[in-house]
N, C-alpha and C positions, 0 to 999 in steps of 0.2 A: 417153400424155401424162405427162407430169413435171413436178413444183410444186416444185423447186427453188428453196430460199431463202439466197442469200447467206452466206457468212461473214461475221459481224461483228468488224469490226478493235477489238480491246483492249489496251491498255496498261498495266501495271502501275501507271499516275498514275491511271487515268480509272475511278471510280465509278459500278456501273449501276444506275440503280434499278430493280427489281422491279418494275414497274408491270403486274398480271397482271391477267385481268377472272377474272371468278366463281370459277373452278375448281373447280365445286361438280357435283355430279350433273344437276344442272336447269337447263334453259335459263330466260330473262327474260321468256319468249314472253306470259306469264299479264299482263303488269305493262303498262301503256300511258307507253311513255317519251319518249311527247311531250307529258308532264303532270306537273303537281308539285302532291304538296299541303305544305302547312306544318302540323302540329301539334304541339302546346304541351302538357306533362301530365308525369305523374312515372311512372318506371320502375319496373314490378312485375314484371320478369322480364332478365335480362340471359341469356341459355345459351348459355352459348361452347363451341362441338363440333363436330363434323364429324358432317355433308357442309354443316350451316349454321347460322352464327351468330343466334343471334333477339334481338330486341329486346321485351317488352310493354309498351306506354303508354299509360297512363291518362289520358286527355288531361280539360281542364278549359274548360267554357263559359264566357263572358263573365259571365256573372251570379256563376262562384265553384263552381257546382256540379260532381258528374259528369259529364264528355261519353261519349263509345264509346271505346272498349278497342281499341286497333288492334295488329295483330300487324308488327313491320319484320321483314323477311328480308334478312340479312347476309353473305356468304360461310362458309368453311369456315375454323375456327381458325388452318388455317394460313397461307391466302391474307390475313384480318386479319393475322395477327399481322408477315406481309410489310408489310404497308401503317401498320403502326406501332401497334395495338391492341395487350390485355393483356387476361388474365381482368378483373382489376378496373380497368379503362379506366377503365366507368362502374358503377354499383352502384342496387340496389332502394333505390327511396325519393329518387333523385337525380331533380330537375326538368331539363328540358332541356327542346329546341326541335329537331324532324327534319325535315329536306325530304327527302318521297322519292316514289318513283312508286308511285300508286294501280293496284289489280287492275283488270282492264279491266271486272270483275263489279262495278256499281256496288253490287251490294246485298251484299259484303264489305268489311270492314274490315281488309284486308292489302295492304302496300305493300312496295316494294324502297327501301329505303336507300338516299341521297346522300351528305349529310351532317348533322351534327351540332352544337348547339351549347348547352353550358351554360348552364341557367337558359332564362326567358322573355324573347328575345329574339329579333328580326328577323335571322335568318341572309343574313348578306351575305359577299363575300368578304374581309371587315374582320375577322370576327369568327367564323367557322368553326372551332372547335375540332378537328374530327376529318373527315377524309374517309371516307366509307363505301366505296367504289370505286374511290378514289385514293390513292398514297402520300402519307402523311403525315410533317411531321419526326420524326427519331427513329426510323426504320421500317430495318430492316437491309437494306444495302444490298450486291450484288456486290461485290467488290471482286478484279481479277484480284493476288495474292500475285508478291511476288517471288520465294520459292522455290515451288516446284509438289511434285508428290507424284513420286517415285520408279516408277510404275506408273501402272496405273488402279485400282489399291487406293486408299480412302479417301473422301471424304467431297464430291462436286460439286453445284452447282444450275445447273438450266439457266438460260438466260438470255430474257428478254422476246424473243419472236418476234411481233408486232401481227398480222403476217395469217396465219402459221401457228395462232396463237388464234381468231383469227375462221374460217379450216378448220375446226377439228377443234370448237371451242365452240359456234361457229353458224353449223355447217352449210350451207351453202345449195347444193343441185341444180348449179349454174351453175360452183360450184367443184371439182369431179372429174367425170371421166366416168361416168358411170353406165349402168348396162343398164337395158333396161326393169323388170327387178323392183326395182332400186334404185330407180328413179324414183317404182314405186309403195309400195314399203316405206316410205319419205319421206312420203309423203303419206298415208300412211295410221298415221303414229307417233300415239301415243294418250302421255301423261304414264305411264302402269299398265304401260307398255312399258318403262320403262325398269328394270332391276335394283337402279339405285341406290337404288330405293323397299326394299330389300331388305339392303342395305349392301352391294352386291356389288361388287365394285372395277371399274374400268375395264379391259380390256384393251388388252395391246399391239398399237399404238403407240400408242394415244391415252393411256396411262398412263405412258410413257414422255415426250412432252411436254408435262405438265404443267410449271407453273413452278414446280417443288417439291424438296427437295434430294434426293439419291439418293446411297447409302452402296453401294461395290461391294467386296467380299473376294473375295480369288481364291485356290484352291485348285487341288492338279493335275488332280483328278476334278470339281472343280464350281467353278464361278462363282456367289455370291450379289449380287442386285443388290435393296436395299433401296428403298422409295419412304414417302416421306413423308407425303401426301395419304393416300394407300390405307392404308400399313403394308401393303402387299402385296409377299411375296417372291418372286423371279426368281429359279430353278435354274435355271442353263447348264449341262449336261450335257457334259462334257469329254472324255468316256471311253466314249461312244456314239457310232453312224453312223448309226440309224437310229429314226423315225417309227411303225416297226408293233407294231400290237397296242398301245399306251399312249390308254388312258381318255383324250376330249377334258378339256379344261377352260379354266376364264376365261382363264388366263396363256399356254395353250398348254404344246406341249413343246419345249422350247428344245435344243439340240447347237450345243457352239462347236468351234472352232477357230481355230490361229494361224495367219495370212499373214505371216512376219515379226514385226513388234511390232502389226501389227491383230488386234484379235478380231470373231471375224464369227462370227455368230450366225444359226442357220435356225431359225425357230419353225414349228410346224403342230401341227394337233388341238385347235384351237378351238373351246371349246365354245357353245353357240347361246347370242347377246346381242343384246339390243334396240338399242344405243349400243357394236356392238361395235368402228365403224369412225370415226362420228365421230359428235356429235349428230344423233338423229332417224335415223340410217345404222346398219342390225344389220353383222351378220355370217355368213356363210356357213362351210359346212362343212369349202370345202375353201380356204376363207382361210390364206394362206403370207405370215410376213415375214421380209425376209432386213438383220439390222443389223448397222452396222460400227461399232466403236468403235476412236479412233486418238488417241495421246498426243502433244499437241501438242509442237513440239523444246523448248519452253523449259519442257515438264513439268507447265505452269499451266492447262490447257485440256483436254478431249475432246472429240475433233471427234462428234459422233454421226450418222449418216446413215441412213434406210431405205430398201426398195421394198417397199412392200403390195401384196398382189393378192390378189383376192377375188372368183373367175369368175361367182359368184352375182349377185355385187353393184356387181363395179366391171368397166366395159370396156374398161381399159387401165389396167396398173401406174398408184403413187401414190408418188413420191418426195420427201422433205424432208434439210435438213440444219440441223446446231443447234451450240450448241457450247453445255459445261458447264464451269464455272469451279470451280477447286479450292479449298472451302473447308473445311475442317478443323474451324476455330474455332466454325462456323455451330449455334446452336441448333435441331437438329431440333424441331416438334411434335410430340408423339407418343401424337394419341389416338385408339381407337378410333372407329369410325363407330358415332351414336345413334341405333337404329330409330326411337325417337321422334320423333328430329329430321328423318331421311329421309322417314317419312311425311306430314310434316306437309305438305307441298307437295303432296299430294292434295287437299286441300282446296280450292285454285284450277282445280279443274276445274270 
């Protein structure tokens, strides 16, 4: 089976916006998003980082006094700062107003972020200051250049794929084939399963489609392919044929080669991850991907394309295709992942 997505047609006039959901280590599964609450109080904690932004507000009762302390959960600095946020967006001591979804654990006081609005007021679509989930103005957007880069050297971000995101972010059974032990690996994921508790980066290809910029240098013996989200680095191996005897690990071991002007890429020797293949989906042993990467004619584009297979876990190859747009100019984030901040979403279990 094959999940083939489209090329998307762009133009050197036409502006995309970044519209990415989480891209955080953790799914929204904790949060009941068919509920809103509104709280009113002043911010005693703003920590903008990765794998997720937090919010603390001290919210205030009708009579003037202390109410509860509620913790908002935000994305990752970088998926914010796509959506138009900044370290000092908002600041400790600033009152505001947050509609977000409450933990399904009524007896916690941690919610998911909507949106936002300064001071104590009734957040409508009049008066929304900031979207928590959605791009906001001001928020950097694609933009396909009229020159393009000379190579695949230099500086691209992928572009919003809505159901390739919903694959790989929220997982569901029904969307790739699986084997029986997929099925039950799936149903048996626990939140402590997953790495990112640990700041472990994603493996490819799920770290690869993220919607996050990627820096690639090419060399005649190695290929470096940079990631933003992660700050995890990809060795393509230029100057190898072979797989044996090399230590698994998170990223694999990559050998490229040229077809022409494609680089194509064989990855194996994957090492064991809870979320190795897509949310809630590990990964097996003997998990193989095979990527193309191809410079569009007018220089402005990388086509990107895979097949995953993963005998353990998947019952027929997994194929996507995406394109990255050449941005140069584009302000990477570039911060570490904060244990603190990864664990903290142990807490909603």
């Amino acid at each position: 089976m094959s999940n083939l997505i489209p090329r998307m047609a762009l133009s050197a006039s036409i502006l995309f916006f970044h519209a990415v959901p989480t891209w955080a280590h953790h799914s929204w599964a904790p949060y009941d998003l068919d509920k809103e609450v509104t709280l009113e109080g002043q911010i005693v904690e703003y920590k903008w980082g990765n794998p997720h932004t937090y919010i603390q507000l001290q919210t205030t009762n009708a009579d003037g006094s202390k109410g509860l302390l509620w913790e908002i959960e935000a994305s990752s600095a970088m998926a914010m700062h796509n959506r138009g946020w900044a370290p000092d967006t908002v600041a400790v001591g600033e009152r505001v107003t947050i509609v977000a979804n409450p933990s399904r654990n009524s007896n916690q006081t941690n919610a998911l972020g909507a949106r936002l609005a300064l001071g104590n007021q009734l957040v409508t679509s009049r008066n929304v200051a900031l979207e928590m989930r959605k791009v906001n103005s001001g928020a950097p957007v694609i933009v396909v250049p009229k020159q393009g880069s000379t190579s695949l050297a230099g500086q691209w971000r992928t572009t919003a794929n809505p159901e390739a995101s919903r694959h790989f972010f929220f997982f569901e059974p029904k969307d790739w084939p699986l084997t029986e032990a997929g099925v039950r690996a799936y149903a048996a994921f626990k939140n402590s399963d997953n790495p990112g508790m640990n700041c472990v980066p994603y493996a490819p290809p799920f770290l690869m489609v993220v919607g996050d910029a990627k820096a690639i240098t090419l060399g005649k013996d190695e290929i470096i392919v940079r990631t933003e989200l992660e700050r995890a680095q990809r060795v393509i191996h230029m100057n190898e044929t072979s797989h044996d005897g090399v230590e698994p690990s998170v990223l694999g071991h990559s050998i490229g080669h040229w077809e022409g002007d494609v680089l194509v890429v064989d990855t194996a020797r994957f090492a064991k991850h809870g979320i190795g293949n897509a949310q809630k989906l590990p990964s097996g042993p003997d998990k193989r991907l095979t990527e193309r990467f191809q410079l569009s004619q007018d220089k402005t584009r990388i086509f990107y394309s895979f097949e995953l297979t993963d005998p353990t876990y998947l019952a027929a190859p997994v194929s996507y295709k995406f394109e990255w747009v050449y941005s140069p100019d584009f302000e990477m984030v570039q911060l570490p992942c904060d244990q603190e901040s990864a664990k903290r979403y142990l807490q909603l279990q």
